[in-house]
C-alpha positions in Angstrom: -61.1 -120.5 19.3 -57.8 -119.4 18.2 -57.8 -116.4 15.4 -54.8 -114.8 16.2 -51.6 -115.4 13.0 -49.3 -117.3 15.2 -48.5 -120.9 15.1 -51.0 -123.3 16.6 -50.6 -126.1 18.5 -53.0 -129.0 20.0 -53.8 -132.1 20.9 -56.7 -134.0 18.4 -58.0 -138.0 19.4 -59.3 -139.7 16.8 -59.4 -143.7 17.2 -57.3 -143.3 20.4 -54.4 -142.1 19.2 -53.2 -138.7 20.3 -50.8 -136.8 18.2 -49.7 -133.1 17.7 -50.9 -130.9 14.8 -48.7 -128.3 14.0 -49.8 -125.6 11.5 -47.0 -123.0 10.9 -47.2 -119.6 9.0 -45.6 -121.1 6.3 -48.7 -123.6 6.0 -51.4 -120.1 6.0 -48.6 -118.6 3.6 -49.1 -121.3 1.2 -52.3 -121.6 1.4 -52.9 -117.8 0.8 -50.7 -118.5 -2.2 -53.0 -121.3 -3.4 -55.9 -119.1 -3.1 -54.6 -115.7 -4.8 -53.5 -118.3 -8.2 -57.0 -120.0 -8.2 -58.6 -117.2 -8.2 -57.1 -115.2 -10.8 -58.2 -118.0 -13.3 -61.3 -117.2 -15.2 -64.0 -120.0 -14.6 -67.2 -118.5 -14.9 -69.9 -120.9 -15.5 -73.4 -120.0 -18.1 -76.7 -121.3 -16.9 -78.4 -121.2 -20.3 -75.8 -123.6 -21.7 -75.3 -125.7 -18.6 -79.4 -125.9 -18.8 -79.2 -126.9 -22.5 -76.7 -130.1 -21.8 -73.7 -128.7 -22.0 -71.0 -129.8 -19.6 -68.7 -127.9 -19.0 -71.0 -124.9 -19.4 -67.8 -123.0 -20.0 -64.7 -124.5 -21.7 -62.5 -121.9 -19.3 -63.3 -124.3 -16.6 -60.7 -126.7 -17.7 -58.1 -124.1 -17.7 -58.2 -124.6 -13.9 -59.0 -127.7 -14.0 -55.9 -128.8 -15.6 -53.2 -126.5 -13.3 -55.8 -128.9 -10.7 -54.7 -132.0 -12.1 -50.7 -130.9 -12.4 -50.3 -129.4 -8.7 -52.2 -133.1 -7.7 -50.1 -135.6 -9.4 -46.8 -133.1 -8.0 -48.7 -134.0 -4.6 -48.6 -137.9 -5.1 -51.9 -138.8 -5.7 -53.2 -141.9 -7.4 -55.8 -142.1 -10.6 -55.2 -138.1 -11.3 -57.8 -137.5 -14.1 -59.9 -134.6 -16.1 -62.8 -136.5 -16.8 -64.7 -135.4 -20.4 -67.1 -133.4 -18.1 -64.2 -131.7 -16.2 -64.4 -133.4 -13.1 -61.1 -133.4 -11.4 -60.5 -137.0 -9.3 -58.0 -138.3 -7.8 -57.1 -140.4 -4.6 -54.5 -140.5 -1.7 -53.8 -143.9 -0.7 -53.7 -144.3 3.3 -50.8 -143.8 5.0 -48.6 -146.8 5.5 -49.4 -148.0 9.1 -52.5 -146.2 9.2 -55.5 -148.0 11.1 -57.7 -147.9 8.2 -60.1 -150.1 10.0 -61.0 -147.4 12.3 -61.6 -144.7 10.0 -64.0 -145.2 6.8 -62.5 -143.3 3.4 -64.3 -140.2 2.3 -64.3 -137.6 -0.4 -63.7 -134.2 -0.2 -65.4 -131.7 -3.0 -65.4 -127.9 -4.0 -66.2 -126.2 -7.1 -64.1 -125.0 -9.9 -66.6 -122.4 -11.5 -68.0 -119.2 -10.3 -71.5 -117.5 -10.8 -72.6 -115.8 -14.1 -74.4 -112.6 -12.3 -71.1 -111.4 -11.6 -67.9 -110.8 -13.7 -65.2 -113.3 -12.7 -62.7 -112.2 -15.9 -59.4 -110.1 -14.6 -60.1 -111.0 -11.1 -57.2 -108.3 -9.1 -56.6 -109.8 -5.7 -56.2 -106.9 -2.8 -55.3 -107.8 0.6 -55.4 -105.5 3.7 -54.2 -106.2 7.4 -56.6 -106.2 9.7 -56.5 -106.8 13.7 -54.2 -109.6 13.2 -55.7 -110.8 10.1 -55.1 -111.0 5.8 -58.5 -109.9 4.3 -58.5 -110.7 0.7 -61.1 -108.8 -1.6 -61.3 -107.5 -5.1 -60.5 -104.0 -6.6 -64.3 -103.7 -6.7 -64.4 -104.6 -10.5 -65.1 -108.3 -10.3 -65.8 -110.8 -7.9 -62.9 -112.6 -6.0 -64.1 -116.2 -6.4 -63.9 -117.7 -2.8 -66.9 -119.6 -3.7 -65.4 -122.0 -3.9 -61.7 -121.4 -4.6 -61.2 -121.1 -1.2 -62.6 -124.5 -0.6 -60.1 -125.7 -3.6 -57.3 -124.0 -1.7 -57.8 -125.5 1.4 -58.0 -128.9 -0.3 -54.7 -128.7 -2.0 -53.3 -127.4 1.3 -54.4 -130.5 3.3 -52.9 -132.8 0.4 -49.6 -130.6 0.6 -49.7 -130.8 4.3 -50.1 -134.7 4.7 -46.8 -134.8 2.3 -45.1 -132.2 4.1 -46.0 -134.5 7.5 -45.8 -138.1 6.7 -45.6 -138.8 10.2 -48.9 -138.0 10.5 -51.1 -140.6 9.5 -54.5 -140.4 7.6 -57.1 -142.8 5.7 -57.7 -143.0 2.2 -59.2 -139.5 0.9 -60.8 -139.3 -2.3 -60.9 -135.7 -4.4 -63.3 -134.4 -6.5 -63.3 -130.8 -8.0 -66.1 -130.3 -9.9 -67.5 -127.6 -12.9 -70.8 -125.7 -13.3 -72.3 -126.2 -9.2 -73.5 -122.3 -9.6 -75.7 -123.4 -12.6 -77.4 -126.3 -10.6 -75.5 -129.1 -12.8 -72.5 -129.5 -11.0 -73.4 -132.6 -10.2 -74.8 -134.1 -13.5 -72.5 -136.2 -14.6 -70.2 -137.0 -11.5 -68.1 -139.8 -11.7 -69.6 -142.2 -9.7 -67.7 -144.6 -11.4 -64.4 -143.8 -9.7 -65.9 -142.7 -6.6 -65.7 -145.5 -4.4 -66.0 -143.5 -0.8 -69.8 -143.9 1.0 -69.6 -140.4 2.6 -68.3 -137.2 1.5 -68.0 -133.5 2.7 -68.4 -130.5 0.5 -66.4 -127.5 1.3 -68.2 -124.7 0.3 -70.1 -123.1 3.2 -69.4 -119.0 4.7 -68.5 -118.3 8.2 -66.4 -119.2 10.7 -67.8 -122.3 12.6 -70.6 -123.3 10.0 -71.3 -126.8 9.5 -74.3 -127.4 7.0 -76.3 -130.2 7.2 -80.0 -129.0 5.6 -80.6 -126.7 3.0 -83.8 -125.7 0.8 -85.2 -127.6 -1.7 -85.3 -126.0 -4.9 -87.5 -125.8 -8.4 -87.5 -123.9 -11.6 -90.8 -122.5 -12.8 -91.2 -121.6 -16.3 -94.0 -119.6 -17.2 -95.1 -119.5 -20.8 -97.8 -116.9 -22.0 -99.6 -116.3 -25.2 -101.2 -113.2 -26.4 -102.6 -112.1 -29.6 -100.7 -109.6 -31.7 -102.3 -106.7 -33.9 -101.8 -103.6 -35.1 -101.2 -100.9 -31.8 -103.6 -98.5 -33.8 -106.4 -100.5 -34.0 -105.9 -102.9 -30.8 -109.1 -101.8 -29.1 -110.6 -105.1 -28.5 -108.4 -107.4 -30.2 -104.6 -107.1 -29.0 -103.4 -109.6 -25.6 -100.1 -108.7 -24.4 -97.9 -111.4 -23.5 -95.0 -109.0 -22.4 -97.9 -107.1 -20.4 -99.1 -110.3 -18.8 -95.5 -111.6 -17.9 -95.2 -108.1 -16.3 -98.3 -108.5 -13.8 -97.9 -111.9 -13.0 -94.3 -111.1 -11.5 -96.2 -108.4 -9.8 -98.7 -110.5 -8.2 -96.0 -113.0 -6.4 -96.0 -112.1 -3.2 -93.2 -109.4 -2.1 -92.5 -110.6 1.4 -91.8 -114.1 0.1 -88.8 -112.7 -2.0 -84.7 -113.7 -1.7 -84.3 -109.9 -0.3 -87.0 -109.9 2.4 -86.7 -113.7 4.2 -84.2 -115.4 5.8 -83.6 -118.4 7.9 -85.4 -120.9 7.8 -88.2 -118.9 5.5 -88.4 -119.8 2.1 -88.9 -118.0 -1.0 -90.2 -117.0 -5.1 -87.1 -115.8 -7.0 -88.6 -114.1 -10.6 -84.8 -114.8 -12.5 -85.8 -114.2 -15.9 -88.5 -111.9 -17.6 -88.2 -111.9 -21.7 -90.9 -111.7 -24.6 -93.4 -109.8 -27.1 -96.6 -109.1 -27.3 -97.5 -112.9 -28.9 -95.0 -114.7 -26.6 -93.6 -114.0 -23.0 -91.6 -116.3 -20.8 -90.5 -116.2 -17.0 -88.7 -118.1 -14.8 -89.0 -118.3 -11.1 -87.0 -120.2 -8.4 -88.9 -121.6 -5.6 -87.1 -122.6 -2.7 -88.4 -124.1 0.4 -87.3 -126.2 3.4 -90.1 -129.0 3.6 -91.5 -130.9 1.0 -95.3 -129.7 1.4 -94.1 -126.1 1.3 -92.7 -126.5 -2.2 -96.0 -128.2 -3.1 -97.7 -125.0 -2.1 -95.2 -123.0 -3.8 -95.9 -125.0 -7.2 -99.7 -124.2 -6.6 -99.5 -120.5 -5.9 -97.2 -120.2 -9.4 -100.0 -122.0 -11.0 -102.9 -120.3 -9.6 -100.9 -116.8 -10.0 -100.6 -117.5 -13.9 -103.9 -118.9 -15.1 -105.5 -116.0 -13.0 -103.3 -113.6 -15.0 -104.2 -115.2 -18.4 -107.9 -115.2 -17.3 -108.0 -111.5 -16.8 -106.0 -110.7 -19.6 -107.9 -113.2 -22.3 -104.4 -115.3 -23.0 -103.1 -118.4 -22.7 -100.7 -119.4 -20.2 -98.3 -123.0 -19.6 -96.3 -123.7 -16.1 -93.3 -126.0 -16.2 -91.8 -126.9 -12.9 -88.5 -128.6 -12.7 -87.1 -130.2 -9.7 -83.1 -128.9 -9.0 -82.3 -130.4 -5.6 -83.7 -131.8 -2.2 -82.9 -130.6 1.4 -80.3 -133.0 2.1 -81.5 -133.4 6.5 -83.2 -136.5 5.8 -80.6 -138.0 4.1 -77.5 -136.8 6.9 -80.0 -137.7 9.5 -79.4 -141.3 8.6 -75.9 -140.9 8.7 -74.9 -139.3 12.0 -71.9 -140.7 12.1 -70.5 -138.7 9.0 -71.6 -135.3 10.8 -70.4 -136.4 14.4 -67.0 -137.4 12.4 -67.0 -133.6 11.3 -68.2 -132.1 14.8 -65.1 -133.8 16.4 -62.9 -132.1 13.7 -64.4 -129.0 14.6 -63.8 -129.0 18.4 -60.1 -130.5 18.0 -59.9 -127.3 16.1 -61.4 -125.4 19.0 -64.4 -124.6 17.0 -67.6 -124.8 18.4 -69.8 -125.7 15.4 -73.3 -123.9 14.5 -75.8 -125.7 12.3 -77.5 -122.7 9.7 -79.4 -123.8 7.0 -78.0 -123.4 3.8 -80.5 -121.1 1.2 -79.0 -122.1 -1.4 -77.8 -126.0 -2.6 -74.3 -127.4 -2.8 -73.3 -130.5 -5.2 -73.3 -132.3 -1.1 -77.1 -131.8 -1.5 -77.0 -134.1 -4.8 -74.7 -136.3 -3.6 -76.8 -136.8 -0.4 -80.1 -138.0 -2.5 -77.8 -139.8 -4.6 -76.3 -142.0 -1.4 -73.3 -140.3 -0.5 -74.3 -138.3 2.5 -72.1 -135.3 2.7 -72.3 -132.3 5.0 -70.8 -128.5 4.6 -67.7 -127.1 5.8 -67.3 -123.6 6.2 -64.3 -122.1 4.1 -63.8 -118.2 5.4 -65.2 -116.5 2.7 -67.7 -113.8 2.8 -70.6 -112.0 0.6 -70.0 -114.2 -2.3 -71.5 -113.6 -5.7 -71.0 -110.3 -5.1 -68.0 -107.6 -6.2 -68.0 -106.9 -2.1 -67.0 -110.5 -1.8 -63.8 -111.4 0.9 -62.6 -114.1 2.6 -60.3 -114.0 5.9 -57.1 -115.9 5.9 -57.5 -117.1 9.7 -60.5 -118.3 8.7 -59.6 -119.8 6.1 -56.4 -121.6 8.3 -59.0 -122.7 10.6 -61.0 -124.9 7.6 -57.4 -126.2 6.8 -57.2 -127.9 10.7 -60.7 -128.6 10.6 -60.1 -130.7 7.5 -56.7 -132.0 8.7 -58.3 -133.1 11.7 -61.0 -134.8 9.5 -58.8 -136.6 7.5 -56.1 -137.8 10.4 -56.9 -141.2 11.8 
């Protein structure tokens, strides 16, 4: 495993063929270039719109989607389009030559918006040297957006390679950038239409090395309770506080099943939202879990939690659970050659790949249950959602041969 910022060369088979790769500085300089631009566009995404229909969430969203659509037609690709919804597609027609036969078209994904919880306005790039390495962070104020502009970047920097290197041949690759994934919609209205490809790979995981193929699957509880209003002077007897029962049923969830106390494989109850009066009081809660009779479990507890805090309280309560996404294993697992495509990337990269879970979702886990299987790549960043967030160039470089690799036939 090579991090060192020198030039790299080795020797990748795929279909037989052996060719040399050759990623210079000038490649990691570009693609550090690609990153610092995308990421000083404001995308932020807003949950309560995206959760109300609207897509985009955020019309800012286009704003990178349309410098998207300009740098891909400059790259030559076919069927560039902004679709209504702010999907970004377009295609790269296989290299003339190429052995097609022996290498199935896929489509490659990341994000264009970044999460609400932090601000993503006036992002100010800073980037230290360290042992042999560019470390790109924030000034502290905002976050800096690798999730999942790096993804993006290292996209656009495989594109830009392949034209750079016709020599090199590749299949057809299909691109799809698209809005809203940190609101749980990203892919709600995915053009399906113009993607013709029957596997895909999301690039939108951490660390070095990381190759996601299972993740949790995910639900939104929403927690209704009624009380009865009077006067606080003469409420002896007569007043129910919703606000006051919203309050204690957060407090009954159990405390070593929350985001900040498990990890791994361990699932969890996320309260995300506490708002009300003394007549009405709402709450939402994510559950996340890995298997499917976990969740179940999880939908009970919520249940027996709230009518057990109405009960005692003499209110009224109502649970709505929504399903968000599924663990995409079963779905990969009936693919294996779409992962064991992606392993071999990895090792002609020199990467050994590791197979963490993902707690969280991707727009690869919709795209699994809807038939598209589609695995994880790792893109270098670090503590995202967060104003601590980073990502490491090298790192970053290594996704950009690990996706070269991927696409080279």
């Amino acid at each position: 495993m090579n991090h060192f910022n020198v030039p790299l060369f080795y020797f990748s088979f795929f279909a037989y063929n052996i060719f040399m790769i050759f990623i210079s500085d000038g490649q990691k300089n570009a693609l550090l270039e690609r990153f610092l631009r995308y990421v000083q566009i404001w995308t932020t995404s807003d949950s309560s719109r995206a959760d109300s229909g609207f897509q985009p969430s955020t019309d800012r969203q286009f704003d990178l989607a349309r410098l998207l659509k300009e740098e891909l037609e400059q790259l030559g690709l076919s069927d560039v389009q902004i679709t209504e919804k702010c999907y970004v597609y377009g295609r790269l027609q296989a290299s003339d030559g190429a052995n097609v036969s022996d290498s199935l078209s896929f489509c490659l994904l990341a994000h264009i918006d970044t999460v609400e919880e932090c601000s993503g306005q006036n992002v100010k790039p800073v980037l230290t040297k360290k042992n042999g390495d560019t470390i790109i962070s924030t000034d502290g104020s905002t976050l800096l957006g690798a999730d999942d502009k790096a993804g993006i970047a290292e996209i656009m920097q495989t594109l830009a390679f392949f034209k750079e290197n016709p020599q090199i041949k590749h299949g057809e690759i299909e691109i799809c950038f698209s809005p809203d994934e940190e609101t749980g919609h990203g892919m709600d209205n995915v053009p399906l239409n113009l993607i013709k490809s029957k596997q895909a790979y999301t690039v939108d995981g951490g660390n070095l090395g990381e190759l996601e193929t299972e993740c949790f699957n995910a639900c939104k509880s929403e927690i209704k309770f009624t009380g009865i209003s009077t006067h606080t002077g003469s409420a002896r007897g007569k007043m129910v506080n919703a606000a006051v029962m919203a309050a204690n049923f957060i407090a009954s969830v159990p405390r070593h099943e929350a985001p900040e106390t498990t990890c791994g494989f361990e699932g969890f109850f996320a309260p995300m939202e506490i708002s009300g009066t003394i007549e009405k009081a709402e709450v939402t809660v994510f559950l996340r879990d890995f298997s499917t009779e976990g969740m179940e479990k999880r939908k009970a507890l919520i249940e027996k939690l709230a009518q057990t805090t109405a009960l005692i309280f003499g209110g009224k309560t109502e649970v709505k659970h929504t399903f968000q996404y599924a663990n995409m294993k079963n779905g990969l697992e009936n693919s294996p050659q779409t992962v064991q495509k992606l392993v071999n990337a990895y090792k002609s990269a020199g990467i050994e790949p590791v197979f963490p879970p993902i707690r969280g979702g991707t727009d690869g886990s919709r795209l699994t249950e809807l038939g598209i299987p589609t695995p994880n790549i790792f893109t270098g960043g670090h503590d995202f959602h967060s104003r601590s967030e980073w990502a490491s160039l090298n790192e970053m470089s290594k996704a950009l041969e690990v996706l070269i690799n991927l696409c080279s036939v």
